[in-house]
N, C-alpha and C positions, 0 to 999 in steps of 0.2 A: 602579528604572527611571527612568532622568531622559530630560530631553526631546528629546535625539539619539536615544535608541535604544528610545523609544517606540511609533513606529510599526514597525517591527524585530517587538518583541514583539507588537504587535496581531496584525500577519500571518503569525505565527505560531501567534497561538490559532486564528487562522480554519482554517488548515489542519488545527490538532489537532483542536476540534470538527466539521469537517466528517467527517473521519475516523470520531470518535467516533460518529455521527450512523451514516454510510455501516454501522457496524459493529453498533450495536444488534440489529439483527433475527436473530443468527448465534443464538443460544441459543435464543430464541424459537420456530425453524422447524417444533420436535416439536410444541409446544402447538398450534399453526397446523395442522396435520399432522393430529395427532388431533380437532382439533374440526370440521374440513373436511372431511374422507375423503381425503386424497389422498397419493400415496405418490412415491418417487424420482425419476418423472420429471419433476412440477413440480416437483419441489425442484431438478432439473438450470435446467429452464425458467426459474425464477426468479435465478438465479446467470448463465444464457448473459444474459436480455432485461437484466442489470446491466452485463453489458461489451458487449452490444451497442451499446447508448446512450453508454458513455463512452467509447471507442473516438475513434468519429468528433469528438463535441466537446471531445478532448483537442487531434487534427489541425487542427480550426478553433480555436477560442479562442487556442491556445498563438499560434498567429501573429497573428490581429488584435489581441493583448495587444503583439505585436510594433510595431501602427502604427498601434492609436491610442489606447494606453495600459492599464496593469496594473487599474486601481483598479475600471473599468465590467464587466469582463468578471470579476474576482472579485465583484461586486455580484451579478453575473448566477449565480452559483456559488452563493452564500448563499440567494437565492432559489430557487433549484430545491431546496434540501435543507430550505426551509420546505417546497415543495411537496410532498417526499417524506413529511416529519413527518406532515402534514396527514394522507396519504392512510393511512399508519398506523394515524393515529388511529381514522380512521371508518373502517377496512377492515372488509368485513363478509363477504369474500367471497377466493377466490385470484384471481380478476381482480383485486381491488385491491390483490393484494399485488404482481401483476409490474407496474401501475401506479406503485407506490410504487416499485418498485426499479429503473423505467424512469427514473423522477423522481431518486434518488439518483445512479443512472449518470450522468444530464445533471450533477449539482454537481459530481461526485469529478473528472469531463472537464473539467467548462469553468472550475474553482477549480485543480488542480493544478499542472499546467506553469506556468500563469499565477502564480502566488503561490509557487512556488518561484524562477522567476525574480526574481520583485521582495524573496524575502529574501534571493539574492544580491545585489542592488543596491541592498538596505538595509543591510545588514550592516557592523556594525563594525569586524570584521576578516573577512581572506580565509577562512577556511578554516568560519567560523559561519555565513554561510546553507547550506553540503552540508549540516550538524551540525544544525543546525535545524529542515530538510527532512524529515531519516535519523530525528530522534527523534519530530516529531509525525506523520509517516505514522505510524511504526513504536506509539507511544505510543497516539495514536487510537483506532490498528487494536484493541489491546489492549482499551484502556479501556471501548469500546463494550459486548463482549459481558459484561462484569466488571458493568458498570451493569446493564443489560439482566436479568442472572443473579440481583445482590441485589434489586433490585428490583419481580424477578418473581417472587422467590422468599419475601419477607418484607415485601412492600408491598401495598397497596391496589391494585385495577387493575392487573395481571401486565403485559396487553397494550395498555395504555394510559399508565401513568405515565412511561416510559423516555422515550417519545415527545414527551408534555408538557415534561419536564425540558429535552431537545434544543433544541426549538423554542425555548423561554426562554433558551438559550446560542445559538443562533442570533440571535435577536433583539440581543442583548448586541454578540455580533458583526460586527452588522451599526451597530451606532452607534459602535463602534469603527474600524470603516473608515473615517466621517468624518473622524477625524484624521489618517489616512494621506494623505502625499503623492503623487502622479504620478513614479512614476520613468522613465516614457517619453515622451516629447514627441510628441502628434500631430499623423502624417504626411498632406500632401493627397492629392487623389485615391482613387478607387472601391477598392473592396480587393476583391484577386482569388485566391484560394484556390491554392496551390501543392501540389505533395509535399512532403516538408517538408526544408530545403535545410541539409542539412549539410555543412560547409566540405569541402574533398575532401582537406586537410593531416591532416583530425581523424576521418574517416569508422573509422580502425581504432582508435582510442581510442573513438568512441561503441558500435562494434559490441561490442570487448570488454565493455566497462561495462555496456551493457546486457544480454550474454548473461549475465554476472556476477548484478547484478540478477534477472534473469529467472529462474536456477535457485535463489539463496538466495527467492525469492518464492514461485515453486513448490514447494517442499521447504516453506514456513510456511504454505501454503493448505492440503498435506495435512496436517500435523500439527494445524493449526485442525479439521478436518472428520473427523479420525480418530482423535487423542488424547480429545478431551475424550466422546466415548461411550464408548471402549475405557477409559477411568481409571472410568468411573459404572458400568460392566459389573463392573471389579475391583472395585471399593466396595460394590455392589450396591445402589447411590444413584439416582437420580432428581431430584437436585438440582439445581434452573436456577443455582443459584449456583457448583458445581463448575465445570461446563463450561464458563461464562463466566470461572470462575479459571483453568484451565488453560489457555486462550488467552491471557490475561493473563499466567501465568507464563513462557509462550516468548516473545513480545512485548516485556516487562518486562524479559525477558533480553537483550536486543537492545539494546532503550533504555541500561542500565545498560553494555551494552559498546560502543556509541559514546560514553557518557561518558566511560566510564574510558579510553577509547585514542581520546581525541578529536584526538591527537597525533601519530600515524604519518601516514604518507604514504600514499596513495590504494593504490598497488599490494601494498604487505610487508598491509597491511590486507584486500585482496580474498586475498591470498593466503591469507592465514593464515585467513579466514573461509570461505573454500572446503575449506579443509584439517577445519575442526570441521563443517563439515554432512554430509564424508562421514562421518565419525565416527556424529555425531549420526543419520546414516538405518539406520548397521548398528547401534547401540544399539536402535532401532524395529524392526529388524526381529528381532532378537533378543528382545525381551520381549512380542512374539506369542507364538510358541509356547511361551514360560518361563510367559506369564501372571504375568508380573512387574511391580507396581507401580512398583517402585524402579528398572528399566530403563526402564521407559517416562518415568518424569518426570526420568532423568536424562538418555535421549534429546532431550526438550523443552528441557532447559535451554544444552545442547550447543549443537542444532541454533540453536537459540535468538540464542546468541552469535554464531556462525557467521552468521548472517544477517542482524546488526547488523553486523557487520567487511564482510561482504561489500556491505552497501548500502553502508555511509558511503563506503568504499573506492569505487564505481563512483558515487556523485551525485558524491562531491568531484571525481573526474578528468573528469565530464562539465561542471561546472559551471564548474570555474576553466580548462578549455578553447576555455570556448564565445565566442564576440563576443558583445558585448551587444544590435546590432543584430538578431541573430536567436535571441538564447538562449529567447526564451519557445517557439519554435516547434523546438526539438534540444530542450529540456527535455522540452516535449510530448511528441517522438517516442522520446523517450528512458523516459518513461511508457507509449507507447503498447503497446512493446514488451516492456516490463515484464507490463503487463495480458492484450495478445491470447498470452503465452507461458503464462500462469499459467490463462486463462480454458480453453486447448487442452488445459491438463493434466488440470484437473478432470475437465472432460468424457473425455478422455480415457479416465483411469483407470474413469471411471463407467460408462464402454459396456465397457471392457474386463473390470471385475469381473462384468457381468451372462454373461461364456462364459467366462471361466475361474476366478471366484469373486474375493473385495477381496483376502484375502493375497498371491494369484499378481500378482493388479492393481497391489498394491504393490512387489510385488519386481520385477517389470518395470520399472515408473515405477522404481525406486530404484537398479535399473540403470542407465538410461537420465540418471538426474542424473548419477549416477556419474563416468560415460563423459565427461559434460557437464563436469564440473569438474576430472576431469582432463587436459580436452583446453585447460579456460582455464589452467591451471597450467602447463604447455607454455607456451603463449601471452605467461602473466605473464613467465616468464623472457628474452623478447625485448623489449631498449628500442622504444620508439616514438619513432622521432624527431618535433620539433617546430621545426617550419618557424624559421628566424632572424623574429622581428618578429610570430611569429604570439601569443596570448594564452600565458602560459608557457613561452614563448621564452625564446631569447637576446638578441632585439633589444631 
């Protein structure tokens, strides 16, 4: 790492560990669960009051990161995901956990948009801040419950060390910001909160990208919240370490194929990664009733890829689309829609298993992507033209 593409890398850990951080609590939830009394529907409650919070301070941040610069409003991110650590710590109760997870929503909001824009406008070359965005979301997400899992499972303090650790990488992070520059010059006057304006050349390239996004995101929220008890059920394990690896291993898969195909172009790459998640959801729904080990994790790995192709693919086309002038506030809303599509689904499937049971919950949902991906594949196969002069133009 030398000293152009330093800052580059910082703002890149901050998003990996915020990530990391945001993800810890995903294996933990039974432990919480069993030592509190409390059953599915705070566990729904705890999951809506997280994107309820990051929602909104995706819509805000992402634009005043727009005018009066990147660096304050990720400080502001760092901070809120100490304050989440914190209330981990000393939770003693399920009020402090939807406290905590009120606290995380605010970092994941008001750090995202905002620090994905600025590793576009750090970046080395074109195409490494998408790349960069695609693996520490995607990397984070993983890593969290992976931590979380050995930690709980073969460390002192289950429900306390994960936490401890975070915070000290938080802290780490937050001194490393000071050498990060300003990549946006601030603008005078009051700042006044808009919807969020995307150009009207690029509105069917963000919509694609994002429904893109939104179905490989939803398709990894069920697999996070249904593989790893369905793999401990075949095992006949109890393992905090499992279920935090099998998140990791769909995850991990994702990361490793926007490595490997960090080269294709945004579209042949959503395509082809929509094409392995439907793969990947009839491998799951096949090793249901097989009660098959070796289908379900190679459902995971599938879908896994598939979800890697399909992000890189829709941040690249959004990101090298966007003007700089307003990229933190389309990044944002390009997040935004990401989260409220993935937050609807959870719930979703969760009210719907309680009257017709989780199998039927799933094959519905799994229809319902289905349909989704292959109405973007359709889609994919229509150019998008780009305005002469507009950002990946011809002007």
């Amino acid at each position: 790492m030398n000293q152009r593409t330093r800052p580059f890398w910082i703002v890149a850990f901050i998003v990996w560990i915020t990530m990391v951080g945001a993800n810890v609590p995903s294996p933990l939830y039974a432990v919480y669960a069993q030592r509190w009394h409390f059953g599915p529907a705070l566990l729904s409650g705890i999951f809506a009051i997280y994107v309820l919070f990051l929602v909104p301070s995706l819509l805000v941040w992402g634009q005043w990161s727009d005018l009066r610069g990147r660096r304050f409003a990720i400080a502001v991110g760092l901070a809120w995901g100490g304050v989440g650590c914190v209330l981990f710590l000393l939770a003693h109760s399920p009020l402090t956990l939807l406290a905590a997870r009120a606290a995380q929503g605010l970092a994941v909001g008001t750090l995202s948009g905002t620090a994905t824009a600025m590793l576009t406008e750090l970046a080395p070359a074109r195409r490494l801040g998408a790349l960069a965005a695609g693996l520490t979301t995607a990397g984070g997400t993983a890593m969290g419950p992976l931590l979380a899992g050995v930690l709980a499972q073969y460390a002192p303090l289950p429900l306390r060390l994960s936490y401890g650790v975070e915070l000290a990488a938080l802290a780490v992070a937050a001194m490393g910001l000071a050498l990060v520059p300003e990549t946006r010059a601030r603008q005078s006057g009051p700042f006044r909160w808009r919807a969020p304006q995307v150009p009207r050349w690029m509105r069917a390239i963000f919509w694609r990208s994002g429904w893109s996004a939104l179905v490989g995101w939803s398709i990894t929220a069920l697999f996070m919240a249904l593989v790893p008890s369905y793999v401990g059920n075949l095992l006949h394990v109890a393992n905090l370490a499992v279920a935090g690896g099998v998140v990791f291993l769909m995850l991990g898969s994702a990361s490793v194929a926007q490595l490997s195909l960090k080269g294709i172009a945004p579209r042949p790459s959503m395509r082809w990664g929509l094409v392995l998640l439907i793969i990947g959801l009839g491998l799951l729904l096949a090793a249901v009733p097989a009660r098959s080990l070796a289908l379900a994790l190679a459902s995971t790995l599938v879908a896994g890829w598939g979800q890697g192709m399909t992000f890189l693919g829709s941040m690249s086309e959004v990101t090298q689309s966007t003007p700089a002038p307003v990229r933190g506030g389309v990044v944002s809303g390009f997040y935004v829609v990401i989260y409220a599509g993935v937050g609807l689904s959870v719930l979703g499937v969760g009210a719907l298993a309680q009257h017709v049971g989780l199998y039927d919950a799933i094959f519905l949902f799994t229809a319902l992507m289905t349909l989704s991906a292959l109405g973007l594949l359709l889609w994919l196969r229509r150019e998008l033209s780009v305005p002469e002069g507009a950002p990946g133009g011809t002007g």
